[in-house]
N, C-alpha and C positions, 0 to 999 in steps of 0.2 A: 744538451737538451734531451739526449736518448732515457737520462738516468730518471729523467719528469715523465717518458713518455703513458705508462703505463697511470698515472697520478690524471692525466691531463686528460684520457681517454675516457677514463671511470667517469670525472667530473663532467663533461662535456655531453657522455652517454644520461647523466641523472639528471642534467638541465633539459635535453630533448626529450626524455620521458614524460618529465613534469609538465612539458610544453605541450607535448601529446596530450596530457590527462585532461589539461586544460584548454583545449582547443575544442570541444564539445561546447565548452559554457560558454566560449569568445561567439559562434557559432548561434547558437540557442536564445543569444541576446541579440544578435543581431536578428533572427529571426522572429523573435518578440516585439522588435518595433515594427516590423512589417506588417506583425498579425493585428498589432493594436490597431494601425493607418487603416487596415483592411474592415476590422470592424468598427472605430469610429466615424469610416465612410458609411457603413451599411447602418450605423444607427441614426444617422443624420439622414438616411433615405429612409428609413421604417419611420422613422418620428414626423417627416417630412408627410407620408403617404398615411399615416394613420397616430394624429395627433392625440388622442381616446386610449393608448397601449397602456395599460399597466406595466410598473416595473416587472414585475413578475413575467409578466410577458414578454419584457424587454429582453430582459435576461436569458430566459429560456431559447429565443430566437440568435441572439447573438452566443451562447454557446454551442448552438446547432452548426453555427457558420464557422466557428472557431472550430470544433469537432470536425467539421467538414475540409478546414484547411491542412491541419494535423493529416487526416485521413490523406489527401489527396499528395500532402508532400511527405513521404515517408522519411524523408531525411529531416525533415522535421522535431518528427517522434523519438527520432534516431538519437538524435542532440539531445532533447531533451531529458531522454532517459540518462544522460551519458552527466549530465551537468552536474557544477555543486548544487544538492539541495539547499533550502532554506528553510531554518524552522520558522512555527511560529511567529515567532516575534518578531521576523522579518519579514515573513512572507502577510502575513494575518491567516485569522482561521479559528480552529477551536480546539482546544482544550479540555478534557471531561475524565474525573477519575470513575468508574465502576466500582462497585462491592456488589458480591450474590451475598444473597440475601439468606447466609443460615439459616437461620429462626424459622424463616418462614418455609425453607426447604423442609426441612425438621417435623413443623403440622402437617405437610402434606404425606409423610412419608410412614407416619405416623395412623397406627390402628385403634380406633376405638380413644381417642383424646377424653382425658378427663377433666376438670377443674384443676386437679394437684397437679397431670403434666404440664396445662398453659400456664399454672400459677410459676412452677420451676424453670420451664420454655423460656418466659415472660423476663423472670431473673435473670436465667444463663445470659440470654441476649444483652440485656441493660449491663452486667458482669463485662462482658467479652470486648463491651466500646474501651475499657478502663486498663484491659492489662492484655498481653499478645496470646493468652491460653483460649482454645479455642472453645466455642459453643457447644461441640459434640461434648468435649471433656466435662465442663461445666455441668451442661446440662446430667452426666451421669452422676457426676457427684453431689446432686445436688437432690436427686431422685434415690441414690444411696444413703444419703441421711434423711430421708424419711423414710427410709426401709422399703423402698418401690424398686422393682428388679424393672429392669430394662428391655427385657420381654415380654413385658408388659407391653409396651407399644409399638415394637420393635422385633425382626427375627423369630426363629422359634423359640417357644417353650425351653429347648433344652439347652439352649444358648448361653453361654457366659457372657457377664457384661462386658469383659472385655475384649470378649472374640465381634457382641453386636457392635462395639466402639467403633472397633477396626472398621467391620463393614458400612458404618456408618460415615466414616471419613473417607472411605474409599467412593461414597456416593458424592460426598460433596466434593470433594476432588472434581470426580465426573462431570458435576454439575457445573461447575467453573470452564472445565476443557469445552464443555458441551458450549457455554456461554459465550465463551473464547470464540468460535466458529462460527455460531451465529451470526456473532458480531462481524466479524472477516467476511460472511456470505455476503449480509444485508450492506457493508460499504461497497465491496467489490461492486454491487446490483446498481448502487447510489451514483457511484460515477466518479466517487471523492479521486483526484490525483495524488498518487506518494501518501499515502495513509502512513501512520504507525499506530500500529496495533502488539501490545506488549503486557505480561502477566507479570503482576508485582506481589511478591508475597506471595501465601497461602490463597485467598478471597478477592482481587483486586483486579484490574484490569485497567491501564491506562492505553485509551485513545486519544490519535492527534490526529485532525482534518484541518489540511493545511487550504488554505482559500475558499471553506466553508461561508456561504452570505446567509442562508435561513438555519438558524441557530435551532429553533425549535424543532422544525422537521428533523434536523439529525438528531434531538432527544428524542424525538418519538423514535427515531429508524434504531435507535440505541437500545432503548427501554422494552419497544414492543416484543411482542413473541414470536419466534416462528411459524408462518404460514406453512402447514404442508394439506395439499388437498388431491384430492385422486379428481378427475376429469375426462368428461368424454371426448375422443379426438373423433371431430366431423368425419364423417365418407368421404372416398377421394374426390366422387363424382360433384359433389355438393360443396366443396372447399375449391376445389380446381374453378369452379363456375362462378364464386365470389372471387377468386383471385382473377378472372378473365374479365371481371365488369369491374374491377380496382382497375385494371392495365388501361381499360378501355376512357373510362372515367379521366383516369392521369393524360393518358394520348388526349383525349380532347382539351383540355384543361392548360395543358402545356403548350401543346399547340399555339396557342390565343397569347402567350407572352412571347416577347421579341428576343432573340438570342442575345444576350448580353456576355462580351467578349471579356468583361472586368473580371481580374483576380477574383477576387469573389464568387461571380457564376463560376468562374470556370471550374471551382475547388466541388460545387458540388453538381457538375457531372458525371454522369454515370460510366462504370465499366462493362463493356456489353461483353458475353462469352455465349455465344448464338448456338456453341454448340452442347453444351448443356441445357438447352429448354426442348419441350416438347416439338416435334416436325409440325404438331399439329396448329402450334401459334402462327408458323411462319413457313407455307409450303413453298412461299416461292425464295429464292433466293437475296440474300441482303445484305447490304455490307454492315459490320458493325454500326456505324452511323446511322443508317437507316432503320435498324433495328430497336437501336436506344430510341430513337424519335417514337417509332412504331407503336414498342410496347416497353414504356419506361420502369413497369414492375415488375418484368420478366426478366429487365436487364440486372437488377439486385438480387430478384428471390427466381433465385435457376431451380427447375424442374429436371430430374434426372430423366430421360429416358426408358431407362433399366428398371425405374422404380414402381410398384404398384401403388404406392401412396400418393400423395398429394400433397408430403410435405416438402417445402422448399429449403435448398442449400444456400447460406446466406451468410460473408465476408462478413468477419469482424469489423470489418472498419467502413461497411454500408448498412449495419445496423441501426445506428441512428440514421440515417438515410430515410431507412426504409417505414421507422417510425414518425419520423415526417411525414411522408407521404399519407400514412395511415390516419395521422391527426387531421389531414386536410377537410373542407366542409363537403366538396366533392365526391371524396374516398368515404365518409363516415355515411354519404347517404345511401350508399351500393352495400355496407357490409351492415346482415342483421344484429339485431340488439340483441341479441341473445348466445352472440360468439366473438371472439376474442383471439389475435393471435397472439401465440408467447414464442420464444425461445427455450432452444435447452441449456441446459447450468455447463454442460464442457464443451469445447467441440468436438468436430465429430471426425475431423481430418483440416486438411492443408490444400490449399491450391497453390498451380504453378508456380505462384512466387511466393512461397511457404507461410502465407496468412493464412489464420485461425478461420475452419467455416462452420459454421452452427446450425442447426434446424428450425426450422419457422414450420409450426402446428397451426393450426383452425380447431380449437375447443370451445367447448361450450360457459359460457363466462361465469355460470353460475356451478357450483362442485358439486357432485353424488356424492361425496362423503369429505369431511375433515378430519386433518391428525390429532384432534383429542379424543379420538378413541383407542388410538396405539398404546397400548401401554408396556407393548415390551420390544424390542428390536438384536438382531445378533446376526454378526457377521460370520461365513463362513465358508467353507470350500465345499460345492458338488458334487457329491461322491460319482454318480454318474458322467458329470461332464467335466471336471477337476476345472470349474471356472466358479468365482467368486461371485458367493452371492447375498442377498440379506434378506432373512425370515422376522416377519413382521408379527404379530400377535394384537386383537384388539379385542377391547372388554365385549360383553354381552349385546347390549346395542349396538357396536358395530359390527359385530360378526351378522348378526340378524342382516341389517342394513347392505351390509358387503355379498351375501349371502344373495341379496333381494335383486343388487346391482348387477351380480356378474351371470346369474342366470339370464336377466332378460338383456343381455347383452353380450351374448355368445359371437362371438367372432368379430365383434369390435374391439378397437383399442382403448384403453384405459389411461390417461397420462400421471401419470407420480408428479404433481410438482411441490416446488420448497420456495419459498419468498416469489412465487410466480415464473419460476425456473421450473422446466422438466426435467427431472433426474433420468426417466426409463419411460415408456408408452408401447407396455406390452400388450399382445392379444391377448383377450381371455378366452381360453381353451373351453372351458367347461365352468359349473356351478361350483364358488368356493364357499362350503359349509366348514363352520369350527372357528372363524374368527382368523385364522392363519391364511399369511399370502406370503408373495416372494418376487424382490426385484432380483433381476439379473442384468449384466450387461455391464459391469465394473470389467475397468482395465487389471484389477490386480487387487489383492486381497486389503492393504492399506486404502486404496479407494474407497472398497466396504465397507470400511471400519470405519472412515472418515463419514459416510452415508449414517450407518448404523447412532454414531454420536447425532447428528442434525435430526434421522427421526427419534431420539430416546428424545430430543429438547421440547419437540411437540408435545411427548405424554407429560412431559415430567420437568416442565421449562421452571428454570431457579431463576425467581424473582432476582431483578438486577436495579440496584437502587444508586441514584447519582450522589455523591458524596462530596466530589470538586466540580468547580467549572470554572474554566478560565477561558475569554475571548479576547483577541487581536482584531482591529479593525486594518482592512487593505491599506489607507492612508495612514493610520500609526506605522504599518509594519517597514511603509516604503522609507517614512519618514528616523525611522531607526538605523534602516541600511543607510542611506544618508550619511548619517550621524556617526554612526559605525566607521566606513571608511573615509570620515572625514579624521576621524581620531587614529586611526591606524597612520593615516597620513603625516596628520600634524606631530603625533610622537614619531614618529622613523623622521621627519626631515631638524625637529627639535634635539635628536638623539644624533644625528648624523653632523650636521653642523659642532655641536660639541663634540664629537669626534674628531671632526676635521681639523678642527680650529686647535685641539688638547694635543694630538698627535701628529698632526701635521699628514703627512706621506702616508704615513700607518692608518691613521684614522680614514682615511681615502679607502683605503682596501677595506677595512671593516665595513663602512657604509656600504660599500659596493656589495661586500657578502651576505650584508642583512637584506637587500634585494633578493637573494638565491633563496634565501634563508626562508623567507615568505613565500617565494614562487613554489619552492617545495613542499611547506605546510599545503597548500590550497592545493598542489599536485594531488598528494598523500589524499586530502578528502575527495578531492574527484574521483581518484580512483578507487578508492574501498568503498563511493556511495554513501559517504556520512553526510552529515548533516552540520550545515550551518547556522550558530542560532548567535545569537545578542551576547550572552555570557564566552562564545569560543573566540566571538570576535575581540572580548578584555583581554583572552588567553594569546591572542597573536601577539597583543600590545605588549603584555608580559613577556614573551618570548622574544617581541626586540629589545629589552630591556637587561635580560637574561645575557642573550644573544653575547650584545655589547662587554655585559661583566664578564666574561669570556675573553674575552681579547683587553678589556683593561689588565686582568690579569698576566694574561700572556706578552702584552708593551710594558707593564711594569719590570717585571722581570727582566725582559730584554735591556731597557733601559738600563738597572743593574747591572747586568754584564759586559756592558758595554764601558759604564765606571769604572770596571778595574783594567782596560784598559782591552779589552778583548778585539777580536776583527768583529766584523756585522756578522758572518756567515757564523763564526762559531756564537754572536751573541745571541743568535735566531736558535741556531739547533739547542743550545741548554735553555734559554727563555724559555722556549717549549719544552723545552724535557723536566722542568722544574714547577713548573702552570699544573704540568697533566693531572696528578693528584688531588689539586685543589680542585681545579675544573670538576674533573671527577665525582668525587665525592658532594659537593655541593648538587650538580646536576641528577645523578642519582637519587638521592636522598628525596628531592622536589618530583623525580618521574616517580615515585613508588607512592608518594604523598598524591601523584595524580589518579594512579590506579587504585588506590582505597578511594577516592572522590566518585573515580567514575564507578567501582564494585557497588557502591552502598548509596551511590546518590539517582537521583532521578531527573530527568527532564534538561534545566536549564545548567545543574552544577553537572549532570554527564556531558553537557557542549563544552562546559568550560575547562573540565580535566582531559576531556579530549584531546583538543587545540593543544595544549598544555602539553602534553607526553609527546603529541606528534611534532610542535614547536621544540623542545628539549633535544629530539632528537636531530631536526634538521640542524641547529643550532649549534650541537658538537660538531655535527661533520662539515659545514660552513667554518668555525673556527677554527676546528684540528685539521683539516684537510686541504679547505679552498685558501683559507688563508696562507697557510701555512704553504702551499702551493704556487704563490703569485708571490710570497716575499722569495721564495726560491730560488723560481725563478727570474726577478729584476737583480736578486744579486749575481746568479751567473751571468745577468747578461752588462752589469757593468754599472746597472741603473740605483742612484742614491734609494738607499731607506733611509726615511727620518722619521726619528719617535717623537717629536718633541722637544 
């Protein structure tokens, strides 16, 4: 047995890996019927106490409680990040292709438009559905036969057409990357899980929101533009005093409900850290518990000490928490109409058990000024302080406007924000005349840069027009997975049985490898994070299919050798040494036909050449290896092989 032992180690070592990869999702499922009991109890108590709920409402409450379970069991999140995804078609959700909108980037970009540019614009565009040359090209050549130079509406005077070509493509480039981010900010905000967000082509953009229910909203959150607004951030004294009569509000409020000991409450209690808030909340002494009870919005939004502000430190994963409470009829009667708290877009650092903490502002709900007055943005490094920063420029109106803001708001803060997110909420020093401003406060100059794309989208936002839509219903998608592994089933035990039955002893082990075979495909995607969809699961079915032609090859052969008369052991090692070729080449030939599939394919035919190349692969080394491994070893050990 020593001469197997290094064979038997390898093998043994890639069945526990594969077990490891998949012990997240064994984990994450089990944990999923927990969540489901946990909130079909609580919707049966919401619907029970307030029969009048809108779905909408329903929904909204039971993800608060779902988010809150998540939050409170980190092992939870843990699993689930760790699991096979599922697409679409399994999971439900949506489906939506993007195109930016040349043409229409094009008129804006555009000086002094005539009748002849829209007439050719008009053209290029309706041109550009029919063949892959793009609109910029068109459009020149098209303004070149009728004798119109291209700085004419474009670049300068001394400009050649095709140096403004160039810049011209270089914009729409832009405009797509810009779009790109947009899109990635505004889901991130949305709350979608496991997004994919991906660029196709030159102009395209394919989004997937897996578990999406209101279809429309995500076209708007798709389609819209980016929000960027500048905002005043309230005085400490006057934010700190609406935050003390929210705390007060909540303590009485809560008080009046009876501790409820069920999984449920318990998910969304609070973490108290007494020593992050002001002395001034709490001079006498308290134990955490007491404290949560005390002041239940001091226990989420902690006040530094140290800090002369009034903004609060505030866990990633008490965020929705804390917008709960804010939603309450309680909380909304205590805070004025006329301020709003937001969040900043990063965080700001880590608490002791290394979660994300964010800032919580008190701004004014209505903006001093909007980003469509930006019209130019650039990222770049401080010659004075060598830290990264981005210089803003805005047209005539808002320089006036900006001009108007920061004078009579000297030594206030200003907050930058993007889709309701604060980037920076710097002081303003002094009066800014010229139209020019400047964020600071990027970790690093690729931050800027990333900043600099999201405000150029403000001035200069490229129409994004929907061109696909595709939607999954949650009951179709369950009803596919279903169907899915009923058919993975019924071929592996249809394929296995004619195994057993054709080959006898042999067929045994083959069925038994096609077991491995699959444990490894789904290994393989747990661990690199792919994705599961409707078409990878035909590509399994294929792969036990595959699989098996694999070893019929290799029992034919054997079987030959064993005709003229040979021992088993030598009929084993030339069966195999005579298969390897065929095997080979056949398998080959099918993995390269997967990798053009998955290079040039999209969506549903990338699941399925996926599966496909990582099936191919598990599939050699299950026949070359495992098999080949267990007939081996039963013949050293004395034990009959029968082929048939």
């Amino acid at each position: 047995m020593k001469e197997f032992r290094f064979r038997i180690i390898l093998v043994f070592a890639i069945i526990f890996l594969a077990v490891y990869m998949l012990y997240p999702t064994y984990v994450d499922y089990q944990n999923s019927k927990k969540i489901e009991k946990v909130l079909e109890q609580r919707k049966q108590e919401i619907l029970k106490s307030n029969p009048n709920i809108t779905k909408s409402q329903l929904d909204n409450l039971l993800k608060v409680v779902e988010d809150s379970l998540l939050s409170a069991n980190p092992d939870f999140q843990k699993n689930r990040e760790k699991r096979i995804k599922l697409g679409l078609d399994l999971q439900g959700g949506m489906r939506v292709v993007l195109e930016v909108n040349t043409a229409q980037l094009l008129a804006k970009l555009a000086k002094n438009p005539d009748s002849a540019f829209k007439d050719a614009l008009k053209s290029a565009e309706q041109e550009a559905t029919l063949s892959d040359e793009s609109v910029v090209d068109i459009l020149g050549r098209k303004l070149k036969e009728k004798g119109i130079r291209l700085s004419r509406y474009f670049g300068s005077i001394r400009q050649e057409d095709d140096e403004i070509i160039s810049d011209l493509k270089e914009d729409v480039e832009d405009a797509v990357t810009r779009a790109l981010e947009i899109i990635r900010n505004r889901i991130d905000q949305y709350g979608v899980s496991e997004p994919t967000i991906q660029r196709q082509g030159s102009r395209r953009i394919i989004v997937e929101l897996p578990g999406i229910a209101r279809e429309e909203e995500a076209k708007q959150l798709l389609q819209g533009t980016a929000l960027l607004e500048f905002r005043l951030v309230k005085e400490p004294d006057f934010a700190f005093d609406v935050m003390r009569k929210i705390d007060e509000a909540l303590a009485k409020s809560l008080s009046k409900i009876s501790t409820d000991t069920s999984t449920a409450s318990d998910t969304l209690s609070a973490v108290s850290d007494t020593t992050a808030v002001s002395d001034t909340l709490a001079p006498e002494q308290l134990t955490e518990e007491e404290f949560a009870k005390q002041h239940p919005f001091f226990t989420v939004a902690r006040i530094s000490e140290q800090q002369r502000t009034a903004d609060a430190y505030v866990r990633e994963d008490d965020i929705n928490k804390i917008q709960m409470y804010l939603n309450r009829p309680e909380v909304q009667k205590v805070i004025p109409n006329n301020v709003e708290f937001v969040f900043s877009a990063k965080p700001v650092g880590q608490d002791a058990d290394g979660k994300n903490v964010y800032l919580m502002y008190l701004v004014n709900k209505e903006p001093e000024l909007t980003g469509g007055v930006i019209t130019d943005a650039q990222a770049n490094i401080d010659p004075n302080t060598s830290s990264p920063i981005v210089n803003m420029t805005m047209n005539t109106e808002g320089a006036t406007d900006w001009a108007r803001i920061t004078g009579a708001n000297i030594g206030k803060r200003i907050a930058i924000m993007l889709d309701g997110r604060v980037f920076s909420a710097p002081v303003v020093q002094t009066k800014i005349t010229g139209g020019r401003s400047q964020i600071s406060g990027m970790a690093n100059l690729d931050e800027a840069k990333l900043l600099e794309i999201v405000l150029k989208a403000g001035a200069l936002p490229a129409p994004v027009d929907i061109i696909e839509e595709r939607s999954v219903g949650p009951s179709l998608g369950e009803d596919s997975v279903n169907s899915g592994f009923q058919s993975v089933l019924i071929g592996y035990f249809l394929v296995g049985f004619f195994m057993i039955i054709y080959y006898q002893r042999a067929g045994t082990i083959s069925s038994f490898t096609l077991i491995i075979t699959i444990l490894f495909i789904l290994g393989v995607l747990a661990g690199f994070k792919a994705t599961l969809t409707l078409p990878g699961i035909a590509g399994i079915i294929l792969t036990i299919g595959m699989a098996v032609d694999a070893n019929v090859l290799i029992f034919e052969r054997i079987r030959e050798e064993l005709a003229t008369g040979k021992t088993v052991k030598a009929s084993i090692d030339s069966g195999f040494a005579k298969a390897y070729s065929a095997i080979i080449d056949s398998n080959i030939t099918t993995f390269f036909t997967g990798i053009i599939l998955y290079q040039f394919g999209t969506g549903p035919i990338q699941g399925f050449a996926l599966t496909l190349m990582i099936g191919i692969a598990a599939s050699l080394f299950s026949a070359l290896v495992i098999t080949r491994l267990i007939m081996d070893v039963m013949v050293a050990r004395g034990v009959k092989v029968t082929i048939g």
